[in-house]
C-alpha positions as CSV (number, residue, x, y, z in Angstrom):
1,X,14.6,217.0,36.7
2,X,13.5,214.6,39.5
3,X,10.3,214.9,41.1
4,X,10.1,212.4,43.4
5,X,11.3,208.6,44.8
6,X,8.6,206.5,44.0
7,X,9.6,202.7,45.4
8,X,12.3,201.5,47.7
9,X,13.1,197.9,46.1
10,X,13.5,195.2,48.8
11,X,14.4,191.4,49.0
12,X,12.3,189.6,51.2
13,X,13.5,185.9,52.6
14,X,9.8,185.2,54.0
15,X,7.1,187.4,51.8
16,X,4.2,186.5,53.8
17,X,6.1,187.6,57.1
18,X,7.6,191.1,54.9
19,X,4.2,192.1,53.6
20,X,2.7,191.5,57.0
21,X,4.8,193.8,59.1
22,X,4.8,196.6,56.5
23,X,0.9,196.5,55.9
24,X,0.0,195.4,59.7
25,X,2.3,197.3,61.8
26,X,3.3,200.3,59.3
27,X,0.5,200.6,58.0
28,X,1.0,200.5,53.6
29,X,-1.5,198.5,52.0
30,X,-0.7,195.6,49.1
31,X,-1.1,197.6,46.1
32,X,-0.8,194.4,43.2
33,X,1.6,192.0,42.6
34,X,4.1,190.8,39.3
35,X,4.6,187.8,38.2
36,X,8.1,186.7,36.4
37,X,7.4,187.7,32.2
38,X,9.8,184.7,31.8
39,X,8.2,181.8,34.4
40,X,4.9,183.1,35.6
41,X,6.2,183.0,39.5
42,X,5.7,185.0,42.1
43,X,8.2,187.9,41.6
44,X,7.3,191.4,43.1
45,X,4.8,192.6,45.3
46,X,4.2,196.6,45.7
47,X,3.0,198.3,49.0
48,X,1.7,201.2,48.8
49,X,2.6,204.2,50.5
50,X,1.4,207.9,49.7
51,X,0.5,208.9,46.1
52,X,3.1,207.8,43.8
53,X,5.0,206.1,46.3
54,X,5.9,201.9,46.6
55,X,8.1,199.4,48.9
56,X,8.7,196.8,46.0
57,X,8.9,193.8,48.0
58,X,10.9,190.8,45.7
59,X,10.6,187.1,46.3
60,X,13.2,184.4,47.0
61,X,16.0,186.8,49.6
62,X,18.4,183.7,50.4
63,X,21.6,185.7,52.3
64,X,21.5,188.0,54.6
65,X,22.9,191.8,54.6
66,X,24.0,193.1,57.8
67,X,24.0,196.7,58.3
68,X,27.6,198.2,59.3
69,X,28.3,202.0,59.8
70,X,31.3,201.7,58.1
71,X,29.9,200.3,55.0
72,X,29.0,202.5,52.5
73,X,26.2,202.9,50.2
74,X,22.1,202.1,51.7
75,X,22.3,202.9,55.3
76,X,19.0,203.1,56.1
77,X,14.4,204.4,55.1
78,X,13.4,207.1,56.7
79,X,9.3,206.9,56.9
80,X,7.4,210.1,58.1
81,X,5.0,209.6,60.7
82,X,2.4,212.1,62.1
83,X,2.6,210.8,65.8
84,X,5.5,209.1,66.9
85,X,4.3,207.7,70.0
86,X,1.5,206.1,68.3
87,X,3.6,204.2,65.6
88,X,5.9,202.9,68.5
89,X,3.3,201.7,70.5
90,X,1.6,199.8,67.4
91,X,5.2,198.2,66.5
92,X,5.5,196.9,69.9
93,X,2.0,195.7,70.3
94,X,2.9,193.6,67.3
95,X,5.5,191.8,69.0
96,X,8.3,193.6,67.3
97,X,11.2,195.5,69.0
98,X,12.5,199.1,69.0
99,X,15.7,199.6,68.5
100,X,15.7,202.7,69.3
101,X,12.5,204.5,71.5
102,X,11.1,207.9,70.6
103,X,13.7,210.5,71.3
104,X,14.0,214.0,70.3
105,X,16.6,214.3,68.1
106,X,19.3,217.1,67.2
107,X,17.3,218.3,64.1
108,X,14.2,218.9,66.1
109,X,12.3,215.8,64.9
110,X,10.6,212.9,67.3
111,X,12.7,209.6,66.1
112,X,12.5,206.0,66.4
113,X,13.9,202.9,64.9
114,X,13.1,199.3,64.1
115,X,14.3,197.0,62.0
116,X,12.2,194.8,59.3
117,X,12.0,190.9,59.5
118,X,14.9,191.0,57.0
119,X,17.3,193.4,58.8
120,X,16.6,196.6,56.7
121,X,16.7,199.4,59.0
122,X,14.1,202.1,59.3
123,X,13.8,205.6,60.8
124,X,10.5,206.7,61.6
125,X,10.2,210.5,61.9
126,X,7.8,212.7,62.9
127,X,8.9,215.9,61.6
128,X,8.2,219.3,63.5
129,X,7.8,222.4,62.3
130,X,10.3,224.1,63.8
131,X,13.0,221.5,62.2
132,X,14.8,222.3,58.9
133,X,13.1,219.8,57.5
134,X,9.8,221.6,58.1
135,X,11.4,225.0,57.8
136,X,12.2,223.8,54.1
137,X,9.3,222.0,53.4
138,X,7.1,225.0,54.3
139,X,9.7,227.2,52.7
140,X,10.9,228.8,55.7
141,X,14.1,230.4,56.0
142,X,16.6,228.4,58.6
């Protein structure tokens, strides 16, 4: 039975640039890093980001992955926030750019989006009660 998703694994083209927009502006906090078992290099370096939960951040991204909609497989994160407005206002004071502002959206949660310094697109989501996704989570009927 699963329990859980405990790391979203990401190549990073700059590390130093990665870690700092996911520790500075979102807020995870370098956890440790891995070295290769074969060459002793730099290979992996884990964010933390609630209990059992990692961004594994690897070294050396060389080509670039633009998102389509029409491609399938990863799409997107999703990362809960608590306040919305507050996240978006920290992302922009860090000299990074929304791609989307916080909106309302159709499932009752407060949404924005922004893209990380290697193109990976992320939902944040601050998720209401009154949503299914709270309804669920607080085992509410819908």
């Amino acid at each position: 039975m699963l329990t859980g998703i405990t790391h979203l694994a990401l190549t990073a083209k700059d590390m130093e640039k990665s870690v700092d927009f996911y520790c500075r502006v979102l807020g995870l906090k370098k956890a440790f890093e891995l070295k290769h078992p074969s060459t002793g290099a730099p290979w992996i370096v884990y964010l933390h980001l609630a209990q059992k939960q990692f961004v594994e951040l690897f070294y050396n991204g060389t080509e670039d992955n633009p998102w389509s909609s029409s491609r399938c497989g990863f799409s997107h994160i999703c990362f809960e926030v608590d306040d919305i407005q507050e996240i978006a206002a920290r992302i922009k004071t860090a000299q990074y750019k929304l791609d989307s502002e916080p909106k309302l959206g159709v499932d009752l949660n407060w949404q924005c989006w922004v893209t990380d310094p290697d193109g990976t697109r992320i939902e944040l989501m601050q998720i209401s009660d009154d949503s299914p996704h709270g309804k669920v989570a607080a085992g509410k009927p819908l």
